[in-house]
Each structure stands twice: as C-alpha cells, then as structure tokens.
Backbone bond lengths (Angstrom), bond angles and torsions (degrees), N, CA, C in turn:
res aa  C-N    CA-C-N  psi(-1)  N-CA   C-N-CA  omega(-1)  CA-C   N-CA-C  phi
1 X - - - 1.438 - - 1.525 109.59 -
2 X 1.063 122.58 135.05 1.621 145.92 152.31 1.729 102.19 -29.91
3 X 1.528 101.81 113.88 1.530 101.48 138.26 1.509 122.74 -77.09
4 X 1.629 94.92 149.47 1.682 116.77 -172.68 1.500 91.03 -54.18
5 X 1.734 109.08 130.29 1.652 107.15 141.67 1.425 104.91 -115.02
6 X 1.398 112.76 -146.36 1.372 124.30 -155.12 1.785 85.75 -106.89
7 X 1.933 117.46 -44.67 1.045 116.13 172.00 2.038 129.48 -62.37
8 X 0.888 91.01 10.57 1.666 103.77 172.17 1.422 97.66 -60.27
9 X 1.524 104.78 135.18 1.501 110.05 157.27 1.417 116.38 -84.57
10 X 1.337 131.54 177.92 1.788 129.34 141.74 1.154 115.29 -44.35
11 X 1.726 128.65 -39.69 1.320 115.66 -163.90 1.894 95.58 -89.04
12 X 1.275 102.67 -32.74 1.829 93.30 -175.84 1.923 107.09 -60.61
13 X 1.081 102.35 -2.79 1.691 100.23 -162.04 1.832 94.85 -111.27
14 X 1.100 115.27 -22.37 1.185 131.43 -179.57 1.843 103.81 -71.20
15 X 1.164 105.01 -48.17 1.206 112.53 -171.96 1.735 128.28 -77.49
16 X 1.864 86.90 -31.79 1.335 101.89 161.52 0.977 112.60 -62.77
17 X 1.549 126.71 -82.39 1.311 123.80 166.55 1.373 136.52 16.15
18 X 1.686 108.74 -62.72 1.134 144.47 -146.41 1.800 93.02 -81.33
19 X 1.298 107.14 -48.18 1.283 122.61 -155.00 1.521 111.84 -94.76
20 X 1.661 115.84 -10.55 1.184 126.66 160.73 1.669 120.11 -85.56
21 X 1.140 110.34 -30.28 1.593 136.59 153.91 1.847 101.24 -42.35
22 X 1.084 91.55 -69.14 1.573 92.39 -164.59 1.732 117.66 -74.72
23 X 1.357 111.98 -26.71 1.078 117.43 142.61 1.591 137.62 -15.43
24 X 1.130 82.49 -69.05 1.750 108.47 167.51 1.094 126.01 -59.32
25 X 0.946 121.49 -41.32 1.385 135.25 170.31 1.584 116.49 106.20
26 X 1.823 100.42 29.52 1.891 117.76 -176.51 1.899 90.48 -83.37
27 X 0.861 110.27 162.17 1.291 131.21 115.18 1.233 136.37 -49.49
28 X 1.393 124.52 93.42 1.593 133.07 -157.13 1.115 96.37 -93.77
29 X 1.590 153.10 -19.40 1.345 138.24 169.38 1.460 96.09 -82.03
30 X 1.213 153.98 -86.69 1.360 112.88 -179.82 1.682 159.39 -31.21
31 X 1.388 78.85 -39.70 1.640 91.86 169.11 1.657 122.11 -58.20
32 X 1.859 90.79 -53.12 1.747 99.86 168.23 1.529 104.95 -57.27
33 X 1.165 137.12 -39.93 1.871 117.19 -179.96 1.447 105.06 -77.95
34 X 1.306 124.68 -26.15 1.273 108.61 -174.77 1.801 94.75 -62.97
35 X 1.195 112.73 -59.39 1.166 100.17 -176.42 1.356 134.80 -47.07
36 X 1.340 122.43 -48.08 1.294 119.95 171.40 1.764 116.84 -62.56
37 X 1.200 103.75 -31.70 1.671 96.79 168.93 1.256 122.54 -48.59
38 X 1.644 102.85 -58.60 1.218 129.47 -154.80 1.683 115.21 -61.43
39 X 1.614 91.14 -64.61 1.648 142.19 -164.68 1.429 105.16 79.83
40 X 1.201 112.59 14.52 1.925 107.50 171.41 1.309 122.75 -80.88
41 X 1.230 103.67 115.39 1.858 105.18 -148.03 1.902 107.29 -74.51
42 X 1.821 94.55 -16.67 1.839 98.72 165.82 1.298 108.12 -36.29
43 X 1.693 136.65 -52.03 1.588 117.95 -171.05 1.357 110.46 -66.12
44 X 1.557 131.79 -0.07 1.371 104.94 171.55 1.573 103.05 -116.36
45 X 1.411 96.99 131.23 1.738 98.39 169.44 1.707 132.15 -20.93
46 X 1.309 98.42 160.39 1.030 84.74 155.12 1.856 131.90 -119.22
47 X 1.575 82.37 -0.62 1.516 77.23 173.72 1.724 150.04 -62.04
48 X 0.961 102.71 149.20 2.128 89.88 -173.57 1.269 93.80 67.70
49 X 1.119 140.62 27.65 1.939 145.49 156.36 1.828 96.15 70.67
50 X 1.014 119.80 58.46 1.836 122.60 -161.86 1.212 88.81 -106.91
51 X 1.246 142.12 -47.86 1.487 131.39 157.19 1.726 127.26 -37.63
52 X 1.260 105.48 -52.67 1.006 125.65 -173.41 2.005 107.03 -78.19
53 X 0.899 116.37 -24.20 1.487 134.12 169.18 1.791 99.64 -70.88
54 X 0.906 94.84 -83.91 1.672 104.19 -178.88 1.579 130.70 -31.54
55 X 1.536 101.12 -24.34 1.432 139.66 -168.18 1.616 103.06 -72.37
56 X 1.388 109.45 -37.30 1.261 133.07 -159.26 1.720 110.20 -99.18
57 X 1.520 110.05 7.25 1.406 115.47 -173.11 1.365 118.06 -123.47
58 X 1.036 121.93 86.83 1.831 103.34 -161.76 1.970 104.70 -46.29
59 X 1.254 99.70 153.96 1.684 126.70 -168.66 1.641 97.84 -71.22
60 X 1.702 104.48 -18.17 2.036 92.58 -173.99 1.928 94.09 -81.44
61 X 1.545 96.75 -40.77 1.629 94.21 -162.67 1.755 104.51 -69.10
62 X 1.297 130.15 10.12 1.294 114.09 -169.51 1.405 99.12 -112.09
63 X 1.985 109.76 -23.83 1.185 100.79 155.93 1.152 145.73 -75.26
64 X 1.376 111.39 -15.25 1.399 140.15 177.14 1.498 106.15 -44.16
65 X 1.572 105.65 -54.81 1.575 145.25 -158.93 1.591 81.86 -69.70
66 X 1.258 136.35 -70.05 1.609 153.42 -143.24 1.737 86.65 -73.29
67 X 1.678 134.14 -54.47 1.180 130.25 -179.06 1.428 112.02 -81.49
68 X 1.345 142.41 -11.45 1.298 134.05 163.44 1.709 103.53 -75.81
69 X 1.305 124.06 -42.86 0.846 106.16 -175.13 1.942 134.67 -71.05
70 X 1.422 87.72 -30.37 1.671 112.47 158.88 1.653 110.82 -50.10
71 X 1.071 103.83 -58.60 1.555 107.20 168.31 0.996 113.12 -42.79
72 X 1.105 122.49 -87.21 1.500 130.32 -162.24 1.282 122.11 -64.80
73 X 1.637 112.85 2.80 1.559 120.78 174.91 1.883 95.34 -101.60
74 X 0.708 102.26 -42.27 1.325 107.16 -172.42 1.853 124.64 -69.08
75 X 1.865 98.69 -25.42 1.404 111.67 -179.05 1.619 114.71 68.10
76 X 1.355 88.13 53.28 1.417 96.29 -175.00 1.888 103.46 -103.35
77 X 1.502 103.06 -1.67 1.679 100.62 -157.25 2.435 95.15 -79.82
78 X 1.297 76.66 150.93 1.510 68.16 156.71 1.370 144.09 -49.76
C-alpha cells in the first residue's frame, strides 16, 4: 500500500481505505458509511495508518468521490 501524500486523490484514499478494511476482515461498506455518517474515525482501522489517511480527507469530498462515481457508472451525466 501507498503512503499518504499531499497528491492523493479521494478515490486513491477511498480505495486504500477500502483495502485496509478488508484486510481485517471488516466489512468496508459499512464501516465507510458508518464513517461518513458518523465522522467517528473508530470505524476505520487502523491498520497500514487507514485511519489516519482518511483523517486527512474531509467526509464531503469522499462523498463527492462516492456520487461522481455512481454517476458515471450509472450514465446519469449529461
């Protein structure tokens, strides 16, 4: 896994995230909503610093990331 830079996107941090989650043996689609609901950074691990990564992303831009990507899978864009 990638250490955090400054050039990280939402989706590269999303993915990390995702994959330190699963690691573990969480459920990373819950954990990621608990988190964004919540903002209590306890649902994301801490392993491979994935807490501490996540920490560093505000909760609007990761949703931002979560609805562009819905979009654009779905062909919803203009």
């Amino acid at each position: 896994m990638l250490p955090y830079d400054e050039s990280m996107s939402a989706e590269d941090v999303i993915k990390y995230v995702y994959a330190a989650l699963k690691a573990k043996g969480h459920d990373p689609i819950m954990q990621i909503v608990g988190y964004l609901i919540s903002g209590d950074p306890t649902y994301i691990t801490s392993y491979n610093n994935a807490r501490s990564l996540v920490s560093r992303v505000e909760r609007d831009e990761l949703l931002e990331e979560f609805v562009r990507f819905y979009v654009a899978k779905n062909h919803l864009e203009d």
